[in-house]
Biopython code that builds the backbone (N, CA, C, O; Angstrom):
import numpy as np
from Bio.PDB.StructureBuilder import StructureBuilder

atoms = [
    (1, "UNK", "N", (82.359, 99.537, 106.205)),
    (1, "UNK", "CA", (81.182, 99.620, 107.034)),
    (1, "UNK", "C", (80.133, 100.458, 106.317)),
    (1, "UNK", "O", (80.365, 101.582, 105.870)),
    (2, "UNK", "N", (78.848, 99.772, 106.231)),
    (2, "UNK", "CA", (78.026, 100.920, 105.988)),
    (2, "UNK", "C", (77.537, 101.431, 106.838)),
    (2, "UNK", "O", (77.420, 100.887, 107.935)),
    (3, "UNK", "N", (76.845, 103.368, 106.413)),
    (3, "UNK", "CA", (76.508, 104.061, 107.334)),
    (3, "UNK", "C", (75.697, 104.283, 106.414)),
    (3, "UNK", "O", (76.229, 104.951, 105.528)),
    (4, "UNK", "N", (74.286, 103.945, 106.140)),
    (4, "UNK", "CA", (73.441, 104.509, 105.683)),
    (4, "UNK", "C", (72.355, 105.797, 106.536)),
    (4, "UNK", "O", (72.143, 105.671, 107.742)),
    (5, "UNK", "N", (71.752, 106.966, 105.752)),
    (5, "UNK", "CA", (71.317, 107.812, 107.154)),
    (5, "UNK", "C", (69.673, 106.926, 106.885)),
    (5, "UNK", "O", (69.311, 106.081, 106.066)),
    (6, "UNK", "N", (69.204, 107.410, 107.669)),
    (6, "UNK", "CA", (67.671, 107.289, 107.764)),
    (6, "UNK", "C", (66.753, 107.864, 108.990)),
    (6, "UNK", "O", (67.159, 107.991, 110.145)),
    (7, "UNK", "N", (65.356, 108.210, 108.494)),
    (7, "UNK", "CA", (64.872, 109.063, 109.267)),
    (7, "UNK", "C", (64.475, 108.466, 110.366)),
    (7, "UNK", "O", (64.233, 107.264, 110.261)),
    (8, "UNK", "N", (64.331, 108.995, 111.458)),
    (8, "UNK", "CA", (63.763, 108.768, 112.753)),
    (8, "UNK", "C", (62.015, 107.958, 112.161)),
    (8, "UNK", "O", (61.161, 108.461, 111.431)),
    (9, "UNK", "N", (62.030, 106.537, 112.866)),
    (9, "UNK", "CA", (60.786, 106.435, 112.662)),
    (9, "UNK", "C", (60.660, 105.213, 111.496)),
    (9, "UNK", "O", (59.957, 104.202, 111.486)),
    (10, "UNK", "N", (61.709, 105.774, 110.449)),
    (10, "UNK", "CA", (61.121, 104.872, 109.388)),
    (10, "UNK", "C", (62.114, 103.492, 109.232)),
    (10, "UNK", "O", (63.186, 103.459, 109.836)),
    (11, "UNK", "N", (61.762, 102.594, 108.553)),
    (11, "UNK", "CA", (62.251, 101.714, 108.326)),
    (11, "UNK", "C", (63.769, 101.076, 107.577)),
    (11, "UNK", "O", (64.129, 101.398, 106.445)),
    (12, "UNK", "N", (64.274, 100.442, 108.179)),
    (12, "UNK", "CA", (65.854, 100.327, 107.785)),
    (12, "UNK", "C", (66.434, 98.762, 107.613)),
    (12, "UNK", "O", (67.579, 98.381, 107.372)),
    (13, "UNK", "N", (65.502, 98.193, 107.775)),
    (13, "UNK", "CA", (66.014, 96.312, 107.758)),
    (13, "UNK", "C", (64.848, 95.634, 107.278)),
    (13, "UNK", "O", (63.730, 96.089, 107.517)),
    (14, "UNK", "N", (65.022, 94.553, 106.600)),
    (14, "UNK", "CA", (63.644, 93.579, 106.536)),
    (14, "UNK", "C", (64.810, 92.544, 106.521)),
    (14, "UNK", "O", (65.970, 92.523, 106.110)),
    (15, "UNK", "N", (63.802, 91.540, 107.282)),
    (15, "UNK", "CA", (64.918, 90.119, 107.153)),
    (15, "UNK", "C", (63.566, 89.280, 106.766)),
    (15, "UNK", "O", (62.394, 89.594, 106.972)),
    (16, "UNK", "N", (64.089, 88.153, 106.158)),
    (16, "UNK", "CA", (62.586, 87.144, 105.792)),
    (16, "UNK", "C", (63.275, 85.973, 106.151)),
    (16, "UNK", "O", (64.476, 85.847, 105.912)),
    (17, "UNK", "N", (62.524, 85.003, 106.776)),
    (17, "UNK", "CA", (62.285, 83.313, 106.967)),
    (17, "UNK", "C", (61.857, 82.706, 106.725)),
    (17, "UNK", "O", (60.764, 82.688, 107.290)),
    (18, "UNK", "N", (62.014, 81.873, 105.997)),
    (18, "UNK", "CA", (61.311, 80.921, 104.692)),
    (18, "UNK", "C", (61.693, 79.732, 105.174)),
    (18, "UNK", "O", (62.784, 79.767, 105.744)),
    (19, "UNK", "N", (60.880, 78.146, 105.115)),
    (19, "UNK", "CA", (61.317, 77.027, 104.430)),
    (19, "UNK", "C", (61.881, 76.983, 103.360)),
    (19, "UNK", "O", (62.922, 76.327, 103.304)),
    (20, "UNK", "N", (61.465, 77.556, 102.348)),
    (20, "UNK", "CA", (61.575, 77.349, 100.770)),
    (20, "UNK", "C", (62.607, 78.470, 100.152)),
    (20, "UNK", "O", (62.014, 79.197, 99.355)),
    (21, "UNK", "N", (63.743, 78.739, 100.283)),
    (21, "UNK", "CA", (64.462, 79.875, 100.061)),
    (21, "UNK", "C", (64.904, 80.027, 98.774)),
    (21, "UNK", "O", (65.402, 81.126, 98.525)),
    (22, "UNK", "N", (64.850, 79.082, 97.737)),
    (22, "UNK", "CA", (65.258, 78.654, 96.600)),
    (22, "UNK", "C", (63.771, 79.556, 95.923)),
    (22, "UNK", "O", (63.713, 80.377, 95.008)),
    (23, "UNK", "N", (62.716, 79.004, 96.787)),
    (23, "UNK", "CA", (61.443, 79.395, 95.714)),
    (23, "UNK", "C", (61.290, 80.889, 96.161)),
    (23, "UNK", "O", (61.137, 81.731, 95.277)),
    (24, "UNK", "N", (61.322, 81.281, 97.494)),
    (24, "UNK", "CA", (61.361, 82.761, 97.594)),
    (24, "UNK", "C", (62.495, 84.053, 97.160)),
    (24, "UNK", "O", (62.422, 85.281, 97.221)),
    (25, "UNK", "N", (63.459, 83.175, 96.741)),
    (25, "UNK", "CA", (64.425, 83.824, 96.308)),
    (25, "UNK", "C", (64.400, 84.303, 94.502)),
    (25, "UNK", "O", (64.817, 85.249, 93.834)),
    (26, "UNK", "N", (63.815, 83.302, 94.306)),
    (26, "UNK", "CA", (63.365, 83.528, 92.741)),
    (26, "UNK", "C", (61.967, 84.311, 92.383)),
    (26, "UNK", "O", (61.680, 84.740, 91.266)),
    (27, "UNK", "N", (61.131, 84.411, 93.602)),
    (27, "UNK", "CA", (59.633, 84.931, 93.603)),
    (27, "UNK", "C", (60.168, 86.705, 93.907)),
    (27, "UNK", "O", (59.462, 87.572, 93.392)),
    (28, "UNK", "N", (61.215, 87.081, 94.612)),
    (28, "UNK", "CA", (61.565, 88.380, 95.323)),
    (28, "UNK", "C", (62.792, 88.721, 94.059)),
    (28, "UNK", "O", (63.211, 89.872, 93.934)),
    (29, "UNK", "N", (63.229, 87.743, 93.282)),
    (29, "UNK", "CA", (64.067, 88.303, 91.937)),
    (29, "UNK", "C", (63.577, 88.624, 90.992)),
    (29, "UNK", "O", (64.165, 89.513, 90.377)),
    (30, "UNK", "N", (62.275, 88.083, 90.397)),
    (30, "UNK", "CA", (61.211, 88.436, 89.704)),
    (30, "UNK", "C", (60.371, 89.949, 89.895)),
    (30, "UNK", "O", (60.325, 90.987, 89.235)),
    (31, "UNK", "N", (59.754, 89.478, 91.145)),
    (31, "UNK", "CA", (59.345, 90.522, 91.765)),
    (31, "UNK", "C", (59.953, 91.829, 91.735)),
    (31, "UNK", "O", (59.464, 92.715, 91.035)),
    (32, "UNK", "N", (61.323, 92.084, 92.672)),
    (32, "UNK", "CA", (62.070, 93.151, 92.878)),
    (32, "UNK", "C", (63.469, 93.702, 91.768)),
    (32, "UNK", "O", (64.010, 94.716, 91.326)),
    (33, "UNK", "N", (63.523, 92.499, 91.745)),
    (33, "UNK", "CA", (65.041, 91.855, 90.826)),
    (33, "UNK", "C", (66.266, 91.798, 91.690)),
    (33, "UNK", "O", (67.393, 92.075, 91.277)),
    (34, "UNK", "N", (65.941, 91.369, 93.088)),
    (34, "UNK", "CA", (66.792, 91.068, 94.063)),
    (34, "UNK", "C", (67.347, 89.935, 93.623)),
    (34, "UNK", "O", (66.766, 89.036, 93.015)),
    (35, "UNK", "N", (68.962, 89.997, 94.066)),
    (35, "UNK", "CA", (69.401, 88.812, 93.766)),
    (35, "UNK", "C", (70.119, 88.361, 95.615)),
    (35, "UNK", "O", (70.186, 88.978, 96.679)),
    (36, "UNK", "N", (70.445, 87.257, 95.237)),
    (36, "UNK", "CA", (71.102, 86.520, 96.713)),
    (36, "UNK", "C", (72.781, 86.397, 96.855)),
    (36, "UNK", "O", (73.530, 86.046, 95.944)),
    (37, "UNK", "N", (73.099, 86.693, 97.929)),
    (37, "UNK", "CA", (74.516, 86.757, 98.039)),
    (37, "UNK", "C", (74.364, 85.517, 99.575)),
    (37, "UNK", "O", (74.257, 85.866, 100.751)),
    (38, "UNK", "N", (74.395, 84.408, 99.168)),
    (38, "UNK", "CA", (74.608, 82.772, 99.801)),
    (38, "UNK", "C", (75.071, 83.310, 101.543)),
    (38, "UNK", "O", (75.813, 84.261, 101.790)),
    (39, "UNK", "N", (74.680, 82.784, 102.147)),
    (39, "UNK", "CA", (75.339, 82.948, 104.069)),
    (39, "UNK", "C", (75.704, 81.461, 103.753)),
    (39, "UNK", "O", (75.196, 80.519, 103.146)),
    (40, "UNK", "N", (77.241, 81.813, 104.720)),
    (40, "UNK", "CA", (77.740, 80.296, 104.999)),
    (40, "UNK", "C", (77.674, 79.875, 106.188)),
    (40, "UNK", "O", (77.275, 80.692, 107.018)),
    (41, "UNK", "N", (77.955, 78.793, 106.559)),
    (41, "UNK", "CA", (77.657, 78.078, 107.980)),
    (41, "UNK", "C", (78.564, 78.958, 108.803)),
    (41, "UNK", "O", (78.352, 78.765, 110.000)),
    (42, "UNK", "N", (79.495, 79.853, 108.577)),
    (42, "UNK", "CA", (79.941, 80.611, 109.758)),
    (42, "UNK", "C", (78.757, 81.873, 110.520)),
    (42, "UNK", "O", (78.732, 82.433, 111.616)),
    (43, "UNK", "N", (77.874, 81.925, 109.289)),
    (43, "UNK", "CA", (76.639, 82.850, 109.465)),
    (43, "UNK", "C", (75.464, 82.671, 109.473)),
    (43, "UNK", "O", (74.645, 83.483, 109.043)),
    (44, "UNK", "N", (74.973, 80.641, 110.386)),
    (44, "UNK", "CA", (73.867, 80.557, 110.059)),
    (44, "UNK", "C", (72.822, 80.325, 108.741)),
    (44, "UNK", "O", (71.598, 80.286, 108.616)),
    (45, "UNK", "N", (73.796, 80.214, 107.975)),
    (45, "UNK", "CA", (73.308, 80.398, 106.398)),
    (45, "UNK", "C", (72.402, 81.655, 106.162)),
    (45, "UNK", "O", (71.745, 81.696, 105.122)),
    (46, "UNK", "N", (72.307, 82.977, 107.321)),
    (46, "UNK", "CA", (72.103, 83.852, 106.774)),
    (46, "UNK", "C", (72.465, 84.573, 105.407)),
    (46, "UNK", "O", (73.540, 85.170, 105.361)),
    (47, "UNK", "N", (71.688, 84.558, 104.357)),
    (47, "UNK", "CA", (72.126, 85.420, 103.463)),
    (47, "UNK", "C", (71.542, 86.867, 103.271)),
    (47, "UNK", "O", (70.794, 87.481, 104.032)),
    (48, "UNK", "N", (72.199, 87.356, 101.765)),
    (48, "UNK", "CA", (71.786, 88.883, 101.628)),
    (48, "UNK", "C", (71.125, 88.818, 100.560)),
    (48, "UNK", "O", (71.186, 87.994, 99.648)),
    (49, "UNK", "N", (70.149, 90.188, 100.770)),
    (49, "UNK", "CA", (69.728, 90.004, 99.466)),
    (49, "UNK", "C", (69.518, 91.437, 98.582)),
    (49, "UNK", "O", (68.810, 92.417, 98.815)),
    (50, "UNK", "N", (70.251, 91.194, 97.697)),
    (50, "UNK", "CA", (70.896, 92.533, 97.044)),
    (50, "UNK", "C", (70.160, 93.445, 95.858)),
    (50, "UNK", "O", (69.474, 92.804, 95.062)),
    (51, "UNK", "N", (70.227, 94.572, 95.715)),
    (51, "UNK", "CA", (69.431, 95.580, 94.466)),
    (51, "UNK", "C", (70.896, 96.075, 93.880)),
    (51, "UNK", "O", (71.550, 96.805, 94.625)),
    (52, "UNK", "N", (71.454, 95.724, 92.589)),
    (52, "UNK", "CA", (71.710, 96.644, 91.643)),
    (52, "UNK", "C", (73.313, 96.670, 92.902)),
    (52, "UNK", "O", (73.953, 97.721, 92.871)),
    (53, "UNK", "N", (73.723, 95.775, 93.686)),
    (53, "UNK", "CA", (75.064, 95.222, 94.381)),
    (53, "UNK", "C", (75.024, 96.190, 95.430)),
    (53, "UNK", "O", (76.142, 96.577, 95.767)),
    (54, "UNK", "N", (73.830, 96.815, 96.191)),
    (54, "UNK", "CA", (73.207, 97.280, 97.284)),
    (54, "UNK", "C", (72.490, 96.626, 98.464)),
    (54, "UNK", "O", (71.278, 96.459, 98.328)),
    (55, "UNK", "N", (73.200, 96.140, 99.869)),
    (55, "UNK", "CA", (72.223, 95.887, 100.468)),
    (55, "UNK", "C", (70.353, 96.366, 100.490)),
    (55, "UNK", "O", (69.794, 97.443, 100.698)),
    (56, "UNK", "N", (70.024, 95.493, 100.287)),
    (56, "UNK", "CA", (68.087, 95.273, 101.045)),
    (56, "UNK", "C", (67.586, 94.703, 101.767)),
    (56, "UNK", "O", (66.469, 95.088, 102.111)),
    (57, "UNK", "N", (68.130, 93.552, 102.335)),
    (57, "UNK", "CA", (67.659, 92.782, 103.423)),
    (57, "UNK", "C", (68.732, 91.767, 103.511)),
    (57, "UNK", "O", (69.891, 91.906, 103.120)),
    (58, "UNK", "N", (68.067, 90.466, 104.215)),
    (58, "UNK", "CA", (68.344, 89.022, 104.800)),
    (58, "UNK", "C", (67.602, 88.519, 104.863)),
    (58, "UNK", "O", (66.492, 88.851, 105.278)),
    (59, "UNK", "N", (68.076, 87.197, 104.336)),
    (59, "UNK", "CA", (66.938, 86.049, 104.273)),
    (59, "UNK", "C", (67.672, 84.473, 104.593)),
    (59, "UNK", "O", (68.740, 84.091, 104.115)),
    (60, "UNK", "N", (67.003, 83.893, 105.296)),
    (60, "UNK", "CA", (67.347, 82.220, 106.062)),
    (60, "UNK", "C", (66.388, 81.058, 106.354)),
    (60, "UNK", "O", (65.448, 80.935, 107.140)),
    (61, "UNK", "N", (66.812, 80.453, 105.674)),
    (61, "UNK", "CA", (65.655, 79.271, 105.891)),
    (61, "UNK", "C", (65.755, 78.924, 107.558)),
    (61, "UNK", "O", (66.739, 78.778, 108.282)),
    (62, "UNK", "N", (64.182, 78.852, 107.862)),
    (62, "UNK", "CA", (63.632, 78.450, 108.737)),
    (62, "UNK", "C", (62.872, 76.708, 108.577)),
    (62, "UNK", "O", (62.735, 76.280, 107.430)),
    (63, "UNK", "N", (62.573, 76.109, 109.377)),
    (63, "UNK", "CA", (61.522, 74.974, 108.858)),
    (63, "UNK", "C", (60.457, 75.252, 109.199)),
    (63, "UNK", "O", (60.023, 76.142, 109.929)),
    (64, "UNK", "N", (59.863, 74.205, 108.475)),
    (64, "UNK", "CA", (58.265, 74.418, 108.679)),
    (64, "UNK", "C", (57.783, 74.524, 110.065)),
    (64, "UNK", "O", (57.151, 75.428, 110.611)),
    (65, "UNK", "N", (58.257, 73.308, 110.550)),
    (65, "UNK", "CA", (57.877, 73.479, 112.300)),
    (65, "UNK", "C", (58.110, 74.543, 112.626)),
    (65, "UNK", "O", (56.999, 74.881, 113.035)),
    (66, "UNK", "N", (58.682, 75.304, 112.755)),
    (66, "UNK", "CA", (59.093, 76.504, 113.609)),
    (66, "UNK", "C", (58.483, 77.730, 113.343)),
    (66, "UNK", "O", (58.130, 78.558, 114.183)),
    (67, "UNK", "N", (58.363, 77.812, 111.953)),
    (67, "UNK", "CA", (57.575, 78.810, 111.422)),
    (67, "UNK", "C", (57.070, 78.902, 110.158)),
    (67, "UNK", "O", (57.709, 78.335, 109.272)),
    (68, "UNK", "N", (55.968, 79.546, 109.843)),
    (68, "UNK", "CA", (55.840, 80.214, 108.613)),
    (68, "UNK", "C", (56.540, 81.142, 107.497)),
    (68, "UNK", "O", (57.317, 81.923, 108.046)),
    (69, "UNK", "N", (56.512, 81.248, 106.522)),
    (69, "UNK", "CA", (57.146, 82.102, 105.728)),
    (69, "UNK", "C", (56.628, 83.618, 106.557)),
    (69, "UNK", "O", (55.489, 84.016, 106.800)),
    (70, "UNK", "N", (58.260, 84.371, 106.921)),
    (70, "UNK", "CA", (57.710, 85.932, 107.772)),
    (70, "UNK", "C", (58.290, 86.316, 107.665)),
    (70, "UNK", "O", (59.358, 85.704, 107.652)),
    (71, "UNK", "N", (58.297, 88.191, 107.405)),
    (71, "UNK", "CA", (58.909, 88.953, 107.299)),
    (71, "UNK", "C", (58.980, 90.022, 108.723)),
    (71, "UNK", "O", (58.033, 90.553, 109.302)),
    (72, "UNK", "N", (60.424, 90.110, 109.028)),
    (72, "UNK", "CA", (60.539, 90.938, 109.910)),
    (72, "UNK", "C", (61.005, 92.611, 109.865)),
    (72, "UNK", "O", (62.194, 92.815, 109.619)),
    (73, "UNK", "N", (60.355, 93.483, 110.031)),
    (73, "UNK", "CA", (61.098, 94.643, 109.920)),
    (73, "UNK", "C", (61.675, 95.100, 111.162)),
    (73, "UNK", "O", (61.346, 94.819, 112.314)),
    (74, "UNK", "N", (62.845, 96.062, 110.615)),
    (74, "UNK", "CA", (63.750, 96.561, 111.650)),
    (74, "UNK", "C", (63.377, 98.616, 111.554)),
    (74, "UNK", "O", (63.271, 99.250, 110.504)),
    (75, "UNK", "N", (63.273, 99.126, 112.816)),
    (75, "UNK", "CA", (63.012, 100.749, 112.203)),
    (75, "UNK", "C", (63.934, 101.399, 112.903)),
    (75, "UNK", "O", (64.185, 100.978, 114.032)),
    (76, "UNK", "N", (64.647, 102.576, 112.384)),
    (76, "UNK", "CA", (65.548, 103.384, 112.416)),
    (76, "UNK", "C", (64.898, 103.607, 114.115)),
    (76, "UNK", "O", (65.422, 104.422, 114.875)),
]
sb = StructureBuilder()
sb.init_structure("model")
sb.init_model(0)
sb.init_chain("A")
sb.init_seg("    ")
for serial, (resi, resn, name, xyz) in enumerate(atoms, 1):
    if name == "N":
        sb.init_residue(resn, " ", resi, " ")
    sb.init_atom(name, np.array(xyz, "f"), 0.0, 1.0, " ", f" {name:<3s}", serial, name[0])
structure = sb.get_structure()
């Protein structure tokens, strides 16, 4: 289990929803040098998305209909 601490107030989750998870996944590996750890259909195809084999977020394709590419934050 992780127990990470964090301060009152500040931020502790980002999850993102994409159509395109292939292209945002390579734009946020570039970018950050996050890499992806795959969600399987027991999880929604939620996946993770990892720093240096450290949780940083979640990310799941959404479709277009439903939404835009968005990022959600979560705060302590």
């Amino acid at each position: 289990m992780i127990s990470p601490t964090f301060l009152d107030g500040a931020p502790d989750w980002v999850d993102l929803g994409t159509p395109d998870l292939d292209a945002a996944t390579a734009f946020y590996r570039e970018l950050f040098g996050w890499d992806l750890v795959p969600g399987g259909p027991e999880v929604g195809g939620y996946g993770m998305l990892t720093l240096d084999g450290r949780y940083v977020g979640g990310v799941m394709t959404v479709s277009e209909e439903e939404a835009p590419s968005a990022w959600s934050v979560s705060f302590q």
